[in-house]
Backbone as CSV, one residue per row, in Angstrom:
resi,resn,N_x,N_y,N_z,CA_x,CA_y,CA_z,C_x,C_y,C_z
1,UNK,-38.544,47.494,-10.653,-38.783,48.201,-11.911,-40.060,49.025,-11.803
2,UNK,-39.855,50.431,-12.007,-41.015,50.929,-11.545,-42.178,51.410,-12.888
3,UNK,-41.639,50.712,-13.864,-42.502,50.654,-15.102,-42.687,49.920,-15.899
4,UNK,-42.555,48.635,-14.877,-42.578,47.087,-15.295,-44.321,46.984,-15.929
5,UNK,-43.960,46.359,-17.789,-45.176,46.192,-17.770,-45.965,47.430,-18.834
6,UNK,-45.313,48.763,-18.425,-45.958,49.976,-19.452,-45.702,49.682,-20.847
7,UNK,-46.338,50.243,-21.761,-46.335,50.259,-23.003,-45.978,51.893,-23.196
8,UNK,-45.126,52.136,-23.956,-44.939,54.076,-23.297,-44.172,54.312,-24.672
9,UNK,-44.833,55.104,-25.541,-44.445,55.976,-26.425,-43.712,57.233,-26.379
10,UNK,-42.542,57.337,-27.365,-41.508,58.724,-26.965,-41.511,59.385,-28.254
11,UNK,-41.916,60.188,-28.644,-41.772,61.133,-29.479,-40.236,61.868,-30.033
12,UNK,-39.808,61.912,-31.058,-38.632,62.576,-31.065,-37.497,61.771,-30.086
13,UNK,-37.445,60.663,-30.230,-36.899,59.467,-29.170,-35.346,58.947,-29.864
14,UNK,-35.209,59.821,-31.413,-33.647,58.992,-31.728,-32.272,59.291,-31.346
15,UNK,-32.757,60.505,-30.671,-31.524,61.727,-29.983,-31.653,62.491,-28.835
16,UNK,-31.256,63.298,-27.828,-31.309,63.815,-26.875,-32.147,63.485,-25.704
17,UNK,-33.065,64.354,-25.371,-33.957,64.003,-24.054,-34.670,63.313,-24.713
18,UNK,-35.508,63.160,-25.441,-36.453,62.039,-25.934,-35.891,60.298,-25.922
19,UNK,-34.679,60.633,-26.477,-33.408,59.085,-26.514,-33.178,58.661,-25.032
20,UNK,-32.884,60.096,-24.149,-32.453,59.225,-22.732,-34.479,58.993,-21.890
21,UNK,-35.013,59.483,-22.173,-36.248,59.172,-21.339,-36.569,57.339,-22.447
22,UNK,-36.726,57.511,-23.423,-36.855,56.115,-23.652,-35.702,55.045,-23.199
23,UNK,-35.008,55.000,-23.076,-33.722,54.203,-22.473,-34.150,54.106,-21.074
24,UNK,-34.287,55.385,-20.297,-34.737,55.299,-18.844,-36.378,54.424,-18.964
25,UNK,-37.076,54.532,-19.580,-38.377,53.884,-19.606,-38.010,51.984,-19.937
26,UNK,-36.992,51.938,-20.622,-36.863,50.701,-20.832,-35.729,49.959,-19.552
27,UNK,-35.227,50.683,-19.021,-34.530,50.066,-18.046,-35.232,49.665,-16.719
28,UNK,-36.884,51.134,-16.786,-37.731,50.789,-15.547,-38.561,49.900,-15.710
29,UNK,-38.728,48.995,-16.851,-39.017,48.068,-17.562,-40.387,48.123,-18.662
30,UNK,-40.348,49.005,-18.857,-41.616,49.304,-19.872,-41.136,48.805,-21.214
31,UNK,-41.893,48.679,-22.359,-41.807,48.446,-23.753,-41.719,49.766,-24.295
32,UNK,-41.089,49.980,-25.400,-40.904,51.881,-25.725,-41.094,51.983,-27.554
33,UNK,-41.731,52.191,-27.538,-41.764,52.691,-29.282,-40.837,54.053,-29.425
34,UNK,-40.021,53.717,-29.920,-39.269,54.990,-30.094,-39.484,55.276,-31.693
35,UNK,-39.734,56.860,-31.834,-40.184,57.736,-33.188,-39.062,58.843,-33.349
36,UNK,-38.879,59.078,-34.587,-38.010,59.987,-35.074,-37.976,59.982,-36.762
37,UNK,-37.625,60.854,-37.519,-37.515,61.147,-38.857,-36.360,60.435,-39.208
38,UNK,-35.299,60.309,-38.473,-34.142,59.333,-39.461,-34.311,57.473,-38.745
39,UNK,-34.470,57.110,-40.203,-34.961,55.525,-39.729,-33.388,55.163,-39.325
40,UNK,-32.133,55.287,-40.011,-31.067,54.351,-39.445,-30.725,54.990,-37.718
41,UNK,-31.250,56.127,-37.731,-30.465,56.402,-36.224,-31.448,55.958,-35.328
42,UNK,-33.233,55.699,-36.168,-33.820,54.776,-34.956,-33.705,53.439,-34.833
43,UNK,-33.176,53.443,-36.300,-32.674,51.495,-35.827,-32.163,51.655,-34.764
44,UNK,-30.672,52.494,-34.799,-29.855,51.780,-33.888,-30.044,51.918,-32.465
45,UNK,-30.994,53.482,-32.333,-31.438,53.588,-30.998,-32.425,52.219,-30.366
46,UNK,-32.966,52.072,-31.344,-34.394,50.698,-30.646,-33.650,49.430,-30.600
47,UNK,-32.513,49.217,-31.848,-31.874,47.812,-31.055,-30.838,47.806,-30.363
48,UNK,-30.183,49.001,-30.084,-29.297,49.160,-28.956,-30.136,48.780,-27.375
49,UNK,-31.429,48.934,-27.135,-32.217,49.217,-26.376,-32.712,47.636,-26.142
50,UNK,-32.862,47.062,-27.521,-32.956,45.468,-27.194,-34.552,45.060,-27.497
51,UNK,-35.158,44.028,-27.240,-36.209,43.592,-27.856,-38.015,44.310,-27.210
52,UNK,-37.163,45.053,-26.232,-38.511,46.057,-25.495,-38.436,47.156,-26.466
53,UNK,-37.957,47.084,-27.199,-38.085,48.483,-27.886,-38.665,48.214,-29.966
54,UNK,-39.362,48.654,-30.155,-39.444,49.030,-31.639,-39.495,50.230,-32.192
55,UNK,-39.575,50.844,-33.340,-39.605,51.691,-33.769,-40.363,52.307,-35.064
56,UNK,-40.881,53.450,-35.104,-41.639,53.994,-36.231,-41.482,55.125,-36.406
57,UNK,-41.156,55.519,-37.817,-40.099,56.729,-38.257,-41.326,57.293,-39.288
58,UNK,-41.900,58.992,-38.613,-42.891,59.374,-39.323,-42.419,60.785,-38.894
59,UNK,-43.204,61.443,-39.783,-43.230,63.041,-39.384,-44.494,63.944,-39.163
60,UNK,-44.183,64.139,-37.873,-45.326,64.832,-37.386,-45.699,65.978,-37.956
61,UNK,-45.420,66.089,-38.728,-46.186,67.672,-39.112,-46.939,66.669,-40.324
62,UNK,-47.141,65.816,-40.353,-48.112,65.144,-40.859,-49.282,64.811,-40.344
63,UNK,-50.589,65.494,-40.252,-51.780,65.237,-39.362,-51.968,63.717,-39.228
64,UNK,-52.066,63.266,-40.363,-51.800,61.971,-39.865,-51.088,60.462,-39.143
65,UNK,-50.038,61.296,-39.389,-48.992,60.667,-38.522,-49.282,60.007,-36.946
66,UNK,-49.777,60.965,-35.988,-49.999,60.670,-34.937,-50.651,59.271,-34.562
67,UNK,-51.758,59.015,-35.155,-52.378,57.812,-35.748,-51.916,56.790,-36.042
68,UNK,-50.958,56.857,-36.864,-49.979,56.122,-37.593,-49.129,55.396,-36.418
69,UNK,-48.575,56.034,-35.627,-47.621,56.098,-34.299,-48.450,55.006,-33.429
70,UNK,-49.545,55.716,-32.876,-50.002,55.432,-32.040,-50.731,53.757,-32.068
71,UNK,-51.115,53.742,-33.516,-51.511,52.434,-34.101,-50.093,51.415,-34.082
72,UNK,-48.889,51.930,-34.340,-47.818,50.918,-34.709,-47.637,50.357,-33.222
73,UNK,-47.819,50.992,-32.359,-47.226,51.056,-31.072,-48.580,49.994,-30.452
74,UNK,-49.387,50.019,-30.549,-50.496,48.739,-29.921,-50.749,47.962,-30.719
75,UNK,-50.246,47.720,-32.298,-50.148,46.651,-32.855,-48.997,45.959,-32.629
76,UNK,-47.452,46.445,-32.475,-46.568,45.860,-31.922,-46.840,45.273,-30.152
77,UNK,-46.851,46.026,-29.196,-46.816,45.566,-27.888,-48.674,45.153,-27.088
78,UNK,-49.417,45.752,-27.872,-51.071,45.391,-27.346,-51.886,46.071,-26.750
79,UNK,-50.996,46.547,-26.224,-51.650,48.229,-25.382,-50.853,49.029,-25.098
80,UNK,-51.389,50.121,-24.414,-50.785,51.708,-24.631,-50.904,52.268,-22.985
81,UNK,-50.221,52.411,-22.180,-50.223,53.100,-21.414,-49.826,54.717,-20.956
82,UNK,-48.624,55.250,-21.734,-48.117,56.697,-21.551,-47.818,57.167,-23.168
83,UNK,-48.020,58.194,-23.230,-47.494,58.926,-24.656,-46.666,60.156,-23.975
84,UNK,-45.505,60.246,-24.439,-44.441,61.283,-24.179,-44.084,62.445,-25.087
85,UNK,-45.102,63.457,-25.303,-44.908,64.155,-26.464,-43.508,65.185,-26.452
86,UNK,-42.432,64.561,-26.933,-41.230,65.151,-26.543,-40.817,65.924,-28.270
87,UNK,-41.481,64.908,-29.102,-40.994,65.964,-30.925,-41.076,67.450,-30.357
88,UNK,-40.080,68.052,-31.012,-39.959,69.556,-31.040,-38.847,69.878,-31.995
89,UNK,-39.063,71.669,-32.765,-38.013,71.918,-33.223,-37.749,73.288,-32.654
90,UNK,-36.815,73.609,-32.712,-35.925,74.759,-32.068,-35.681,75.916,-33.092
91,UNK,-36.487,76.302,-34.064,-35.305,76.866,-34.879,-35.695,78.413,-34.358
92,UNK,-34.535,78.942,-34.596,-34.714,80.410,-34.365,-35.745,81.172,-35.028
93,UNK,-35.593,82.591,-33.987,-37.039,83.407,-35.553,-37.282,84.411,-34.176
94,UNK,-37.556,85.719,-35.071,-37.675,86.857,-34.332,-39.547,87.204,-34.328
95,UNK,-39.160,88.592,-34.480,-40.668,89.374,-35.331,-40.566,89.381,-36.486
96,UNK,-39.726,89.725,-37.419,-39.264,89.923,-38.555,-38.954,88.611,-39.289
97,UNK,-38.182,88.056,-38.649,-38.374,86.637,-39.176,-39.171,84.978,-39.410
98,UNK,-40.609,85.555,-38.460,-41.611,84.183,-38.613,-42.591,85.331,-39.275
99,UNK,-42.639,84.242,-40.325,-43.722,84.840,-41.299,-44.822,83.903,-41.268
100,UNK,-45.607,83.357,-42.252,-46.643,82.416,-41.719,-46.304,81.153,-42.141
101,UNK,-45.525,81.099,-43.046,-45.128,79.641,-43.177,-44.345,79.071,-42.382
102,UNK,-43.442,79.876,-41.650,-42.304,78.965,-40.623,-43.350,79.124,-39.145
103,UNK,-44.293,80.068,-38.889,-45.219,80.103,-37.968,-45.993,78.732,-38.150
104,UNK,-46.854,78.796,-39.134,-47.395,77.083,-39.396,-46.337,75.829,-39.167
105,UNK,-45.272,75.841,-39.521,-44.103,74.582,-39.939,-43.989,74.669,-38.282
106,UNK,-43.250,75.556,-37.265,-43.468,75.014,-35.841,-44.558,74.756,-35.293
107,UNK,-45.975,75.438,-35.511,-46.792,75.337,-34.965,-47.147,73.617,-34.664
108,UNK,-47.179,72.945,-36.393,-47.373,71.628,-36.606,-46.638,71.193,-35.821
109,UNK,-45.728,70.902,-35.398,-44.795,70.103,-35.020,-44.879,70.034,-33.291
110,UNK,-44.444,71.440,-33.105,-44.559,71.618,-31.537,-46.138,71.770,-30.368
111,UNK,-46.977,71.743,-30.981,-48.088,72.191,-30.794,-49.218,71.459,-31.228
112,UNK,-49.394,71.231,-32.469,-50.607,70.455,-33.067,-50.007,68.611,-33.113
113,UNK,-49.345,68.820,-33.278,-48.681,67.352,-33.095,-49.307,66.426,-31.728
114,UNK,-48.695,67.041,-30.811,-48.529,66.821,-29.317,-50.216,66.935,-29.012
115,UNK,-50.997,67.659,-29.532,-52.844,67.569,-29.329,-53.068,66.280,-30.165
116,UNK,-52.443,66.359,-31.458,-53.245,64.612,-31.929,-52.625,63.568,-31.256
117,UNK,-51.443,63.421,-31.404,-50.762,62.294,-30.596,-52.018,61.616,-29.342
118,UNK,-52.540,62.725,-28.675,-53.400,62.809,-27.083,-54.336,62.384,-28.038
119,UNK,-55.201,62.821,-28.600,-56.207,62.543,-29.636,-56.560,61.046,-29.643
120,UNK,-55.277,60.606,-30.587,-55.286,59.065,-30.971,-54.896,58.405,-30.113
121,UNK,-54.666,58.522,-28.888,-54.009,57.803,-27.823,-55.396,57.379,-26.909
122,UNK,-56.389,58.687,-26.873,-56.968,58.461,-25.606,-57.470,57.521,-25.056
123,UNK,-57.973,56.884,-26.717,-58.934,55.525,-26.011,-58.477,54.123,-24.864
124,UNK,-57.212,54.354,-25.710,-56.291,53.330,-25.103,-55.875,53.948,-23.779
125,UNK,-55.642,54.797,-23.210,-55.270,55.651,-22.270,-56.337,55.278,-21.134
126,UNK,-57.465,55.238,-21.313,-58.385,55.373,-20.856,-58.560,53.810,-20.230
127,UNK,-58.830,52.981,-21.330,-58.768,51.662,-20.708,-57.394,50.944,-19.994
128,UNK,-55.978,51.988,-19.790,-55.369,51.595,-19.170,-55.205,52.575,-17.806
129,UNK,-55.982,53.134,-17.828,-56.034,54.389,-16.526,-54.120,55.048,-16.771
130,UNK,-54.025,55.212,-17.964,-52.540,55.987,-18.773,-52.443,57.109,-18.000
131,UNK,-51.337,57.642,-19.083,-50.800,59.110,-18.377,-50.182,59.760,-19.419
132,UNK,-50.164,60.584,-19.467,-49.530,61.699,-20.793,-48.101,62.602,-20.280
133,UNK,-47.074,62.729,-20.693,-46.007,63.841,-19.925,-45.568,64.515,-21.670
134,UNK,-45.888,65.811,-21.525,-45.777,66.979,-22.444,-44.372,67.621,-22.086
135,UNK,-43.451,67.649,-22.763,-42.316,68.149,-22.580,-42.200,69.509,-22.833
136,UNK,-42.291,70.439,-22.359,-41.824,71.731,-22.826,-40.658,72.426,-22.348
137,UNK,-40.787,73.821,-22.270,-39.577,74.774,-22.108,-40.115,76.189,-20.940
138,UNK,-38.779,76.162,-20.377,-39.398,77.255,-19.287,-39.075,78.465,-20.811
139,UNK,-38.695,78.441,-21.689,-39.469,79.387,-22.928,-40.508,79.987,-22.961
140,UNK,-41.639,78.729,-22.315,-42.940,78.832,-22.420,-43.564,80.388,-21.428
141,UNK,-42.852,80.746,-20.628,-43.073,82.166,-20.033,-42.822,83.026,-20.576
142,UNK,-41.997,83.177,-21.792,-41.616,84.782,-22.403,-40.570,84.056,-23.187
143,UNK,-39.108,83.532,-23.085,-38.801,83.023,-24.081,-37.480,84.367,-24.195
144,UNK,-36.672,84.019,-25.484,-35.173,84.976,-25.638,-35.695,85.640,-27.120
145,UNK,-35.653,86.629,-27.448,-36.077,87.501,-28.397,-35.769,87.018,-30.017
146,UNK,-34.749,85.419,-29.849,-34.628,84.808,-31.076,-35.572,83.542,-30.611
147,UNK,-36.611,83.436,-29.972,-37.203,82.061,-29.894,-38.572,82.574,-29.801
148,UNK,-39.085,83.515,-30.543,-40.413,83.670,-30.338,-41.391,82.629,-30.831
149,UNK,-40.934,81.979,-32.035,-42.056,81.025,-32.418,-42.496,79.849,-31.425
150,UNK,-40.770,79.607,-31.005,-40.864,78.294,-30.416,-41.527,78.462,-28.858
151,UNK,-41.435,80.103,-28.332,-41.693,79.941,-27.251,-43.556,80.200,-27.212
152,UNK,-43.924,80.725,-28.271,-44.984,80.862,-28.407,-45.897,79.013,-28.021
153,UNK,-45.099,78.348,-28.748,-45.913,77.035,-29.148,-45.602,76.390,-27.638
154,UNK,-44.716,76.591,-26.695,-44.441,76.034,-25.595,-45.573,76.719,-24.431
155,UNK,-45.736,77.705,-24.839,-46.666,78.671,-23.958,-48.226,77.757,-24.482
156,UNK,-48.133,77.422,-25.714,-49.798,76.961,-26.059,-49.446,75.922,-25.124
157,UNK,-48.690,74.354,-25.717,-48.601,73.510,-25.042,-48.684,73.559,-23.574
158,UNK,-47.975,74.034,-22.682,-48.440,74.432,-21.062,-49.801,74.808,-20.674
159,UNK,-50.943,74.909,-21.422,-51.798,75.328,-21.349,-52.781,74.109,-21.629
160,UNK,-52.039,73.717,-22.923,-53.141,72.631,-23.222,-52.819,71.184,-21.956
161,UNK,-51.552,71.439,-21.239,-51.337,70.221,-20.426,-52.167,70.586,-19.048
162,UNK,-52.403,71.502,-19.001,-53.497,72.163,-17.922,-54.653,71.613,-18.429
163,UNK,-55.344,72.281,-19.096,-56.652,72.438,-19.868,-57.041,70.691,-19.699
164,UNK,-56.330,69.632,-20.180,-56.403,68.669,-20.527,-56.253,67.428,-19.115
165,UNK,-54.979,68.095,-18.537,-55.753,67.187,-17.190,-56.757,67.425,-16.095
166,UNK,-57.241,68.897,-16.290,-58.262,69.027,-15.721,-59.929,68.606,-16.428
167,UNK,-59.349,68.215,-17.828,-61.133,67.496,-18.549,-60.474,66.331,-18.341
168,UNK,-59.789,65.469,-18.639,-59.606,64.203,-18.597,-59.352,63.516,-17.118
169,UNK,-59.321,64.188,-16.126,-59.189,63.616,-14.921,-60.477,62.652,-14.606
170,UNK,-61.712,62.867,-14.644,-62.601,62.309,-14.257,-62.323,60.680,-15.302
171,UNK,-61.739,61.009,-16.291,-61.737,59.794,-17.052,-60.593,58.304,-16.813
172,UNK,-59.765,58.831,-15.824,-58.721,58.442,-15.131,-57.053,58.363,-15.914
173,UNK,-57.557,59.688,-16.782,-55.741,59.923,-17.876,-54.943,60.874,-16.935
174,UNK,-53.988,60.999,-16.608,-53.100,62.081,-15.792,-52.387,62.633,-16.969
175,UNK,-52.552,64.019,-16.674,-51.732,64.558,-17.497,-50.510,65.323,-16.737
176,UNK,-49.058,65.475,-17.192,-48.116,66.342,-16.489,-47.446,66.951,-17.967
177,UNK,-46.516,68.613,-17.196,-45.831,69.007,-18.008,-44.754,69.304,-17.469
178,UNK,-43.194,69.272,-18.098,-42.233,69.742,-18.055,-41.726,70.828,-18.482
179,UNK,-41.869,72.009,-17.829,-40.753,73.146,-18.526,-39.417,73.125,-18.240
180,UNK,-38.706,72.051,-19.220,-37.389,72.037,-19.663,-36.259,73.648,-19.164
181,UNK,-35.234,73.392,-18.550,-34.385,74.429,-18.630,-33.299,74.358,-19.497
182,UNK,-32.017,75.024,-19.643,-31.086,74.948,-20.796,-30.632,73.348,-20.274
183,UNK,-30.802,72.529,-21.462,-30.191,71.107,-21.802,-28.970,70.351,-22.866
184,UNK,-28.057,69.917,-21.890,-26.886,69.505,-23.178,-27.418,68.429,-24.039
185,UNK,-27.560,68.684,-25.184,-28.349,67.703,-25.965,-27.514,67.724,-27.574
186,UNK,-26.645,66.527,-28.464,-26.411,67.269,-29.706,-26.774,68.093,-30.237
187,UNK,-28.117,68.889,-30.364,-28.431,69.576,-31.257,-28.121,71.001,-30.282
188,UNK,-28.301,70.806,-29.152,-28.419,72.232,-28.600,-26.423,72.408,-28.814
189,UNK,-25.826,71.626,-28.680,-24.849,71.399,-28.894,-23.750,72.059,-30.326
190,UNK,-24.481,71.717,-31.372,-24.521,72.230,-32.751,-24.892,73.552,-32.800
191,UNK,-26.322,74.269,-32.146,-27.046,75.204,-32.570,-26.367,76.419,-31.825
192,UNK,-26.011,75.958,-30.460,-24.669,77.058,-29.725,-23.986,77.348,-30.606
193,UNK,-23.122,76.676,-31.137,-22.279,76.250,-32.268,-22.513,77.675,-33.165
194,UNK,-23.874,77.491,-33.915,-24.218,78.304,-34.732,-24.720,79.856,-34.405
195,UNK,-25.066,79.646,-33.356,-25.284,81.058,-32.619,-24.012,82.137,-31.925
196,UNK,-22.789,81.269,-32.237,-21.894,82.083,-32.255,-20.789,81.714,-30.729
197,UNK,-21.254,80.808,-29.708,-20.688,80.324,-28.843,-19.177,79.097,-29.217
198,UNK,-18.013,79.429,-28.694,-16.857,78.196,-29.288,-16.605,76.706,-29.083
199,UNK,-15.996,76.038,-29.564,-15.819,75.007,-29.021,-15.685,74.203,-27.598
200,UNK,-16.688,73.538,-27.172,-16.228,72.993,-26.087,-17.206,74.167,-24.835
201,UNK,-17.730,75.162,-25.309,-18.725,76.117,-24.849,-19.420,75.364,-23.368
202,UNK,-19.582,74.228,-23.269,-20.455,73.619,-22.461,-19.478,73.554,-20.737
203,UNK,-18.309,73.718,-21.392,-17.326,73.669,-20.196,-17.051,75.198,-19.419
204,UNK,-17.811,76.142,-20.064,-17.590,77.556,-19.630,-18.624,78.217,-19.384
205,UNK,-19.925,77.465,-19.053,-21.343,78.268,-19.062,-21.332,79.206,-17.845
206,UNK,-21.619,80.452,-17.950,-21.439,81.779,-17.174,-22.978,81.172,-15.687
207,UNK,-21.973,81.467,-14.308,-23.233,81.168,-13.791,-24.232,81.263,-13.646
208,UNK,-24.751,82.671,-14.149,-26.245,83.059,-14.452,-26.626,81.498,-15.334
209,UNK,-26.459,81.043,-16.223,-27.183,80.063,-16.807,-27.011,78.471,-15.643
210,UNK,-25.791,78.138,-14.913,-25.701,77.726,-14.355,-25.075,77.336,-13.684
211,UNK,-25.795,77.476,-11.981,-24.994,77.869,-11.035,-24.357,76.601,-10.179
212,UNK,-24.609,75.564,-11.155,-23.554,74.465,-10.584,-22.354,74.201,-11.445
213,UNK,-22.256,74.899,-12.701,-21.072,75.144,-13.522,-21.635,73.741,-14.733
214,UNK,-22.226,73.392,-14.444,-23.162,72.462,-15.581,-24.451,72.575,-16.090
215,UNK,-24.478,72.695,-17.609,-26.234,72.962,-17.859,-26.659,71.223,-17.372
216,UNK,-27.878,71.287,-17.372,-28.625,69.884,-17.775,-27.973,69.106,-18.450
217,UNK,-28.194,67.596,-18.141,-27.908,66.403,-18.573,-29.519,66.119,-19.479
218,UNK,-29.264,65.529,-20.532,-30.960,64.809,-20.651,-31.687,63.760,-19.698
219,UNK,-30.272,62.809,-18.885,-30.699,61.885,-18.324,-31.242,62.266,-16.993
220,UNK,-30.936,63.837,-16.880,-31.792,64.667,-16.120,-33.372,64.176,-15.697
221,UNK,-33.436,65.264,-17.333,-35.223,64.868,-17.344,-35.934,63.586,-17.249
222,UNK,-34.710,62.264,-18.119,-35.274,61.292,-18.090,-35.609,60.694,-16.546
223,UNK,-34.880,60.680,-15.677,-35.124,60.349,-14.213,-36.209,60.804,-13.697
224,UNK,-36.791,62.067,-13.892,-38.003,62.788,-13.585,-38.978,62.566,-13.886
225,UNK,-38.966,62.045,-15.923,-40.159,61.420,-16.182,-40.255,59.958,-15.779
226,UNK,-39.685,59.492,-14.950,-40.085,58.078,-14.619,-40.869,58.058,-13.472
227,UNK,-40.558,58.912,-12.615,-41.338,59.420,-11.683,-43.550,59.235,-12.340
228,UNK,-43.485,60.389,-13.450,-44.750,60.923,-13.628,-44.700,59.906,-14.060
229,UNK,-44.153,59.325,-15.037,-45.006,57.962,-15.782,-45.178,56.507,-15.066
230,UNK,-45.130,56.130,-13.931,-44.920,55.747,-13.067,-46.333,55.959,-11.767
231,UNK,-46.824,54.994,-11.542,-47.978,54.483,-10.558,-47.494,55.139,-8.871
232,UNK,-46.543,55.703,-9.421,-46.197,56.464,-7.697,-46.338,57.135,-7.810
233,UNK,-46.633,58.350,-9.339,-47.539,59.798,-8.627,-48.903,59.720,-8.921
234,UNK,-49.526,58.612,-9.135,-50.705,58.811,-9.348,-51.424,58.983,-7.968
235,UNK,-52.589,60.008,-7.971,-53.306,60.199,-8.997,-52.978,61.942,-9.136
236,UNK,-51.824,61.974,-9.069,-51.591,63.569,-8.799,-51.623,63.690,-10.852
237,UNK,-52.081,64.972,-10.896,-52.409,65.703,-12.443,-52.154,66.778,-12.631
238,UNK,-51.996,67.641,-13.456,-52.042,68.678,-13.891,-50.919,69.579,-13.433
239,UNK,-49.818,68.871,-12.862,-48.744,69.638,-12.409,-47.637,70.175,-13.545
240,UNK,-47.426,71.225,-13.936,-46.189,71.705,-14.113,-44.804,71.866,-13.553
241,UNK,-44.194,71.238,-13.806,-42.860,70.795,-12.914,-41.609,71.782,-14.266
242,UNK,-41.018,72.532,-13.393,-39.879,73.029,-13.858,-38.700,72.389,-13.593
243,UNK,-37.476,72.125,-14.590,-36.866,71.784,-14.011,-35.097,72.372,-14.898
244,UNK,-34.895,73.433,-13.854,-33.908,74.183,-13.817,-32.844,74.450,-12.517
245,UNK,-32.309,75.021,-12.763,-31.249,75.209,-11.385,-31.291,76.103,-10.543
246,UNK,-32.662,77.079,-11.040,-32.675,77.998,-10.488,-34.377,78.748,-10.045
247,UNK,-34.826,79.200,-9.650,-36.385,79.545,-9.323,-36.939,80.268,-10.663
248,UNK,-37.919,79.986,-11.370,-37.855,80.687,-13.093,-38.523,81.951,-12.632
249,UNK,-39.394,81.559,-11.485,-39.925,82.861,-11.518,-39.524,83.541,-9.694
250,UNK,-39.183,84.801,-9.757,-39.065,85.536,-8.767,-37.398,85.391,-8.228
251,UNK,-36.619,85.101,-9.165,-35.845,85.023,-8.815,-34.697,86.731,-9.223
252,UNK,-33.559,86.423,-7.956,-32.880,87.497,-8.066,-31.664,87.129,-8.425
253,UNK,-31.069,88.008,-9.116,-29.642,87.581,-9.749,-28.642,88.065,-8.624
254,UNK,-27.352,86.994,-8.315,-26.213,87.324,-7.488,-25.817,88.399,-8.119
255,UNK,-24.806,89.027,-7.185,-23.960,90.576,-7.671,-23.140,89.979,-8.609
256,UNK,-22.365,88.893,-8.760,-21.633,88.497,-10.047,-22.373,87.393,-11.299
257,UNK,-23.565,88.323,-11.227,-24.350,87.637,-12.732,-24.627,89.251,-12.963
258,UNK,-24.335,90.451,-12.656,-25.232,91.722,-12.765,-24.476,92.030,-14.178
């Protein structure tokens, strides 16, 4: 078990990649606080998961929240070893369409969230020589002309997972980030849905998006973060790890993606 023993917090943990990285954290044997806004779907995620797991249902765009989390989670298990800032929302929005209130409403969530979470964590982090894994989006480079908000806040986040394991290294916290590529997840699932793609869409993805004829699994990412959260990459930090099917940057498109 290669996380026999962690205490490891998942953010946004009642559904998709957040749901399979806590499941993968509890199978490598860690304890998992799993968080999300609907309490019955985190019941059933934390006792499907069994007695390593509890749960605390708050909303991060609540400054205080993070606190809240981070406190439930070392009053239940005793200590704190990893925080997984995986909460995020997706919603669309152009130029024309983020004004300052839906600019603030992601900002909180995707961005300021994921800095307090680190905030209220550190101390404990610190006395467990912890580790932090920031989930983002290869968005975070430029992004699709309906995801400006979100790619904006993925671009801060990548920055702050830099910024942050290069001050906190001397203190012995590792920090890593993920830029996420396209992932089958319910919601991305739904939101295709709504963006105008048909039923069953996931079985026909054009190879430009992917060239093994499958987007991402979540249990993808989750395999990856067991890796970072995990005493076998230490003491490596500050890495950005992409993880797509394809090179994000410098890459050339085949003659049948033109």
């Amino acid at each position: 078990m290669r996380l026999k023993e962690k205490v490891v917090i998942v953010t946004g943990s009642t559904t998709g990649i957040g749901e399979a990285i806590a499941r993968r954290c509890a199978t490598e044997g860690a304890s998992v606080m799993v968080h999300g806004r609907d309490a019955e779907r985190g019941a059933q995620v934390a006792g499907s998961i069994g007695e390593v797991a509890a749960v605390h249902i708050d909303d991060l765009s609540d400054p205080e929240a993070p606190q809240r989390l981070v406190d439930a989670a070392v009053d239940r298990f005793g200590h704190l070893d990893a925080v997984v800032n995986n909460a995020a929302i997706v919603t669309r929005s152009n130029l024309q369409t983020t004004d300052a209130a839906f600019f603030d409403r992601i900002t909180a969530i995707n961005l300021r969230a994921p800095l307090l979470m680190i905030r209220a964590a550190i101390e404990h982090l610190k006395r467990s020589s912890g580790c932090v894994l920031n989930i983002g989006s290869i968005n975070a480079y430029c992004g699709g002309s309906n995801l400006l908000a979100y790619s904006m806040t993925k671009g801060g986040l990548m920055t702050m997972s830099r910024n942050l394991a290069n001050s906190l290294g001397r203190e012995g916290v590792r920090v890593t980030h993920f830029n996420v590529g396209w992932v089958l997840t319910p919601n991305e699932y739904r939101v295709a849905i709504d963006d105008g793609l048909e039923e069953g869409w996931p079985d026909h993805v054009p190879p430009a998006f992917a060239p093994s004829g499958r987007i991402l699994d979540p249990n993808h990412i989750a395999a990856a973060a067991v890796y970072w959260l995990s005493d076998e990459s230490r003491p490596i930090s500050g890495s950005v790890v992409e993880l797509e099917q394809y090179p994000i940057i410098g890459r050339i498109s085949m003659p049948d993606e033109m």
